[in-house]
C-alpha positions as a printed Julia matrix, in Angstrom:
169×3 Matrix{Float64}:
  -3.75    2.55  -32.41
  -0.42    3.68  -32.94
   2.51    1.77  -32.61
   4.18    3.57  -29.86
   1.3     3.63  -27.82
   1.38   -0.63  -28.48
   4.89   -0.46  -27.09
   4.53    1.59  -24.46
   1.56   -0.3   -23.1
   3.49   -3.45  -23.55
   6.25   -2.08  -21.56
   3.8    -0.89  -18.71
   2.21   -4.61  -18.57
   6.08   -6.03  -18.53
   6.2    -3.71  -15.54
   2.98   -4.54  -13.85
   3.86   -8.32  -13.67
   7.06   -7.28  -12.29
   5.66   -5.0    -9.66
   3.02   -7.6    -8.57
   5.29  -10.41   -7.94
   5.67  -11.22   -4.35
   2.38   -8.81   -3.79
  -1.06   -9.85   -2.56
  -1.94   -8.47   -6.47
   0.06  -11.47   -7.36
  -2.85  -14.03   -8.25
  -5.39  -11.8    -9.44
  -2.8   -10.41  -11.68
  -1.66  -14.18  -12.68
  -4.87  -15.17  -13.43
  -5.21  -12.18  -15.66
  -2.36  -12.47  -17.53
  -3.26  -16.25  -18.11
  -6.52  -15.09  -19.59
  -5.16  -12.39  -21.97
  -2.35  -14.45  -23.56
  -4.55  -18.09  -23.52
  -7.13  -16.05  -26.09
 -10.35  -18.08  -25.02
  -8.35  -21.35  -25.53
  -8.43  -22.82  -21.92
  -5.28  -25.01  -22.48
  -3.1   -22.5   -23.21
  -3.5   -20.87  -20.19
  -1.4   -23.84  -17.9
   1.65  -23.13  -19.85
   0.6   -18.91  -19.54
   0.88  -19.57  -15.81
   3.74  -21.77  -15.7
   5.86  -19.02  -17.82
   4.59  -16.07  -14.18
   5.23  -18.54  -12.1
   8.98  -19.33  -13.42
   9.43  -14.97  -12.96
   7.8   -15.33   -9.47
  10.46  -17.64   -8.16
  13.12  -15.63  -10.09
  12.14  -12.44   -8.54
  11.26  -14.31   -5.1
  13.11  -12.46   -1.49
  16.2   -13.51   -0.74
  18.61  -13.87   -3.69
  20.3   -10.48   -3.37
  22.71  -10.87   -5.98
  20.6   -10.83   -8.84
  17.82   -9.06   -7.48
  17.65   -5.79  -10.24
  19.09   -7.12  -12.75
  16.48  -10.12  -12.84
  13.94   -7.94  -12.8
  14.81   -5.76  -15.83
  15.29   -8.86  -17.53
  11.85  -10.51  -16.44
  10.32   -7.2   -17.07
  11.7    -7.01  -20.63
  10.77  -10.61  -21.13
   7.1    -9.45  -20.59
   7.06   -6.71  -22.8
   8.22   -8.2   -25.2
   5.75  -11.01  -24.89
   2.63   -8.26  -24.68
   4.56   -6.44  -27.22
   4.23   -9.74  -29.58
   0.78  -10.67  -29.04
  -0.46   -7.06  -29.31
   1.22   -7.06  -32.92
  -0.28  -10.25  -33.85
  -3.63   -9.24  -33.7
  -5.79   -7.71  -36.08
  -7.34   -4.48  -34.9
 -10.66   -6.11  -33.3
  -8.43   -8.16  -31.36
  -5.54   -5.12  -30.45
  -8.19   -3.31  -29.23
  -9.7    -6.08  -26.94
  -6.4    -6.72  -25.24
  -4.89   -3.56  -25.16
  -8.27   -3.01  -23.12
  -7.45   -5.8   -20.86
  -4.11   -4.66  -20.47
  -5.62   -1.31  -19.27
  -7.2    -2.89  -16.67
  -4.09   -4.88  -15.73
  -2.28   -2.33  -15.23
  -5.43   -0.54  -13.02
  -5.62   -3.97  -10.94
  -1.67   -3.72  -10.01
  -1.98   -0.09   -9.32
  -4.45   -0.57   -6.87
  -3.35   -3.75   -5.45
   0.12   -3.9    -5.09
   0.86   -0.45   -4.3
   4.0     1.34   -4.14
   7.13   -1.12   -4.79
  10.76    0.32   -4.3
  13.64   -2.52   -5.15
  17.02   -2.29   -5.02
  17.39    1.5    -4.55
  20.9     3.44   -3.72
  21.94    5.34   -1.18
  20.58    7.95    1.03
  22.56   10.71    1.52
  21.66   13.74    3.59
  23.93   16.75    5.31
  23.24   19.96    6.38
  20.34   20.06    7.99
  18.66   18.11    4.66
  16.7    14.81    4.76
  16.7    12.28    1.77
  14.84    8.99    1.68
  15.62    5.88   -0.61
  12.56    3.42   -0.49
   8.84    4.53   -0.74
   7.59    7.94    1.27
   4.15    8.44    1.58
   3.29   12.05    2.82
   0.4    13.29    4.67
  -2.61   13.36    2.35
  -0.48   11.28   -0.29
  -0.92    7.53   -1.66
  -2.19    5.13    1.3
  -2.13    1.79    0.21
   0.38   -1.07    0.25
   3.84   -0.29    0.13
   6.69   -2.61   -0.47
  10.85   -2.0    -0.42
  13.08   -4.5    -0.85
  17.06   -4.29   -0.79
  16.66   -1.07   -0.12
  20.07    0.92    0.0
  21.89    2.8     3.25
  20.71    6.02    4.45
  23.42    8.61    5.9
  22.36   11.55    7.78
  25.62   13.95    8.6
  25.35   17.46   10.59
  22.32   18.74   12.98
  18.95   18.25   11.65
  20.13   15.79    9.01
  17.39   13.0     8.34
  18.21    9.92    5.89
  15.74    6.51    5.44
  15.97    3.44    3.62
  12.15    1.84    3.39
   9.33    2.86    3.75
   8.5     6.38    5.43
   4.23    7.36    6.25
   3.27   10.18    7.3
Protein backbone atom coordinates (compact mmCIF):
# COMPACT_ATOMS: atom_id res chain seq x y z
CA UNK A 1 0.00 0.00 0.00
CA UNK A 2 1.46 3.17 -0.70
CA UNK A 3 2.48 5.56 1.66
CA UNK A 4 0.22 8.34 0.81
CA UNK A 5 -2.66 6.33 0.77
CA UNK A 6 -1.35 5.26 4.73
CA UNK A 7 -1.44 8.98 5.42
CA UNK A 8 -4.32 9.91 3.99
CA UNK A 9 -6.30 7.16 5.65
CA UNK A 10 -4.71 8.12 8.88
CA UNK A 11 -5.81 11.58 8.43
CA UNK A 12 -9.48 10.47 7.55
CA UNK A 13 -9.58 8.22 10.92
CA UNK A 14 -8.03 11.49 12.89
CA UNK A 15 -11.13 13.04 11.34
CA UNK A 16 -13.68 10.40 12.03
CA UNK A 17 -12.93 10.45 15.84
CA UNK A 18 -13.26 14.06 15.65
CA UNK A 19 -16.54 14.08 13.83
CA UNK A 20 -18.05 11.40 16.17
CA UNK A 21 -17.39 13.08 19.37
CA UNK A 22 -20.44 14.36 21.01
CA UNK A 23 -22.49 12.03 18.31
CA UNK A 24 -24.66 8.99 19.06
CA UNK A 25 -21.57 7.28 16.71
CA UNK A 26 -19.58 8.19 19.71
CA UNK A 27 -19.35 4.66 21.52
CA UNK A 28 -19.49 2.43 18.72
CA UNK A 29 -16.75 4.44 17.28
CA UNK A 30 -14.82 4.35 20.86
CA UNK A 31 -15.08 0.93 21.15
CA UNK A 32 -13.62 0.59 17.71
CA UNK A 33 -10.86 2.58 18.01
CA UNK A 34 -10.03 0.74 21.38
CA UNK A 35 -9.98 -2.48 19.43
CA UNK A 36 -7.74 -1.37 16.50
CA UNK A 37 -4.96 0.29 18.56
CA UNK A 38 -5.18 -2.54 21.74
CA UNK A 39 -4.03 -5.27 18.80
CA UNK A 40 -5.82 -8.37 20.49
CA UNK A 41 -4.12 -7.40 23.83
CA UNK A 42 -7.24 -6.67 26.04
CA UNK A 43 -5.29 -4.42 28.51
CA UNK A 44 -4.25 -2.07 26.27
CA UNK A 45 -7.45 -1.15 25.32
CA UNK A 46 -8.36 0.85 29.01
CA UNK A 47 -5.61 3.23 28.36
CA UNK A 48 -6.94 3.27 24.21
CA UNK A 49 -10.19 4.55 25.72
CA UNK A 50 -8.94 6.73 28.31
CA UNK A 51 -6.69 8.65 25.51
CA UNK A 52 -10.96 9.25 23.30
CA UNK A 53 -12.26 9.95 26.24
CA UNK A 54 -9.61 12.83 27.28
CA UNK A 55 -10.59 14.35 23.26
CA UNK A 56 -14.32 13.85 24.14
CA UNK A 57 -14.23 16.20 27.06
CA UNK A 58 -11.85 18.50 25.11
CA UNK A 59 -14.13 18.78 22.24
CA UNK A 60 -17.31 18.63 24.67
CA UNK A 61 -20.30 21.85 24.00
CA UNK A 62 -19.75 24.72 25.65
CA UNK A 63 -16.13 25.95 25.70
CA UNK A 64 -16.38 28.36 22.77
CA UNK A 65 -13.08 29.70 22.93
CA UNK A 66 -11.17 26.87 21.92
CA UNK A 67 -13.68 25.11 20.10
CA UNK A 68 -11.71 24.81 16.30
CA UNK A 69 -8.68 25.08 17.24
CA UNK A 70 -9.03 21.98 19.71
CA UNK A 71 -10.29 20.12 17.22
CA UNK A 72 -7.54 20.47 14.58
CA UNK A 73 -5.31 19.70 17.26
CA UNK A 74 -7.25 16.49 18.56
CA UNK A 75 -7.72 15.61 14.99
CA UNK A 76 -3.99 15.83 14.22
CA UNK A 77 -3.27 14.03 17.43
CA UNK A 78 -5.23 11.05 15.87
CA UNK A 79 -3.65 10.93 12.74
CA UNK A 80 -0.78 10.93 13.81
CA UNK A 81 -1.48 8.13 16.20
CA UNK A 82 -3.19 5.91 13.12
CA UNK A 83 -0.47 7.31 11.10
CA UNK A 84 2.13 5.55 13.69
CA UNK A 85 0.58 2.32 14.17
CA UNK A 86 -0.18 1.88 10.44
CA UNK A 87 3.74 2.32 9.89
CA UNK A 88 4.59 -0.06 12.52
CA UNK A 89 3.13 -2.89 11.07
CA UNK A 90 4.32 -5.29 8.73
CA UNK A 91 2.18 -5.64 5.64
CA UNK A 92 -0.20 -8.58 7.06
CA UNK A 93 -0.88 -6.36 9.81
CA UNK A 94 -1.21 -2.74 7.54
CA UNK A 95 -3.55 -4.41 5.67
CA UNK A 96 -5.74 -5.71 8.62
CA UNK A 97 -6.07 -2.28 10.12
CA UNK A 98 -6.12 -0.16 7.33
CA UNK A 99 -9.27 -2.53 6.74
CA UNK A 100 -10.62 -1.69 10.06
CA UNK A 101 -10.01 1.77 9.56
CA UNK A 102 -12.17 1.48 6.38
CA UNK A 103 -14.87 0.48 8.24
CA UNK A 104 -14.34 3.21 10.85
CA UNK A 105 -14.58 5.60 8.78
CA UNK A 106 -18.01 3.76 7.07
CA UNK A 107 -19.44 3.48 10.81
CA UNK A 108 -18.97 7.48 11.39
CA UNK A 109 -20.30 8.20 8.01
CA UNK A 110 -23.34 6.57 8.64
CA UNK A 111 -23.76 7.33 12.19
CA UNK A 112 -22.87 10.62 12.95
CA UNK A 113 -23.89 12.30 9.92
CA UNK A 114 -23.24 15.65 8.72
CA UNK A 115 -21.15 17.80 11.42
CA UNK A 116 -20.58 21.63 10.70
CA UNK A 117 -18.33 23.40 13.69
CA UNK A 118 -17.31 26.62 14.02
CA UNK A 119 -18.23 27.95 10.53
CA UNK A 120 -18.09 31.88 9.40
CA UNK A 121 -20.38 34.04 8.29
CA UNK A 122 -23.32 34.05 6.07
CA UNK A 123 -23.52 36.64 3.83
CA UNK A 124 -26.23 37.11 1.25
CA UNK A 125 -27.52 40.41 -0.92
CA UNK A 126 -29.26 40.81 -3.87
CA UNK A 127 -31.77 38.64 -4.05
CA UNK A 128 -28.96 35.63 -3.18
CA UNK A 129 -29.21 33.12 -0.29
CA UNK A 130 -26.04 31.64 1.47
CA UNK A 131 -26.08 29.16 4.34
CA UNK A 132 -23.19 28.50 6.93
CA UNK A 133 -23.97 25.15 8.85
CA UNK A 134 -25.21 21.88 7.16
CA UNK A 135 -28.04 22.10 4.13
CA UNK A 136 -29.61 19.12 3.20
CA UNK A 137 -31.64 19.51 -0.13
CA UNK A 138 -34.55 17.68 -1.35
CA UNK A 139 -33.46 14.20 -2.41
CA UNK A 140 -29.95 14.89 -0.67
CA UNK A 141 -28.23 13.24 2.56
CA UNK A 142 -31.02 12.45 5.34
CA UNK A 143 -29.46 11.43 8.32
CA UNK A 144 -28.16 13.13 11.47
CA UNK A 145 -26.97 16.47 11.22
CA UNK A 146 -25.06 18.41 13.76
CA UNK A 147 -23.76 22.40 13.83
CA UNK A 148 -22.19 23.79 16.48
CA UNK A 149 -20.89 27.53 16.90
CA UNK A 150 -22.17 28.07 13.89
CA UNK A 151 -21.41 31.70 12.53
CA UNK A 152 -24.08 34.81 11.73
CA UNK A 153 -26.12 34.80 8.72
CA UNK A 154 -26.93 38.33 6.97
CA UNK A 155 -29.51 38.58 4.40
CA UNK A 156 -29.52 42.37 2.78
CA UNK A 157 -32.02 43.52 -0.19
CA UNK A 158 -35.48 41.73 -1.35
CA UNK A 159 -35.35 38.10 -1.70
CA UNK A 160 -32.10 37.83 0.26
CA UNK A 161 -31.99 34.47 2.37
CA UNK A 162 -28.94 33.79 4.91
CA UNK A 163 -28.84 30.61 7.71
CA UNK A 164 -26.58 29.59 10.28
CA UNK A 165 -27.44 25.63 11.19
CA UNK A 166 -28.92 23.35 9.85
CA UNK A 167 -31.32 23.89 6.72
CA UNK A 168 -33.72 20.41 5.30
CA UNK A 169 -35.48 20.46 2.68
Amino acid sequence: MLMEALAALAAAGGGAVVQAAGTDAWNGMRQRVGEIFGRGDAARIPAELERLDHTARVLAPGDTDGTAPQRLREEGVWAGRFEALLEGLDDAGREQVAGQLRDLLAFVAASAGDTAVATGTAVARDGGSAVTGVKHSSGGHRGPARAAHTGNAEATGPGSTAVTGIVTG
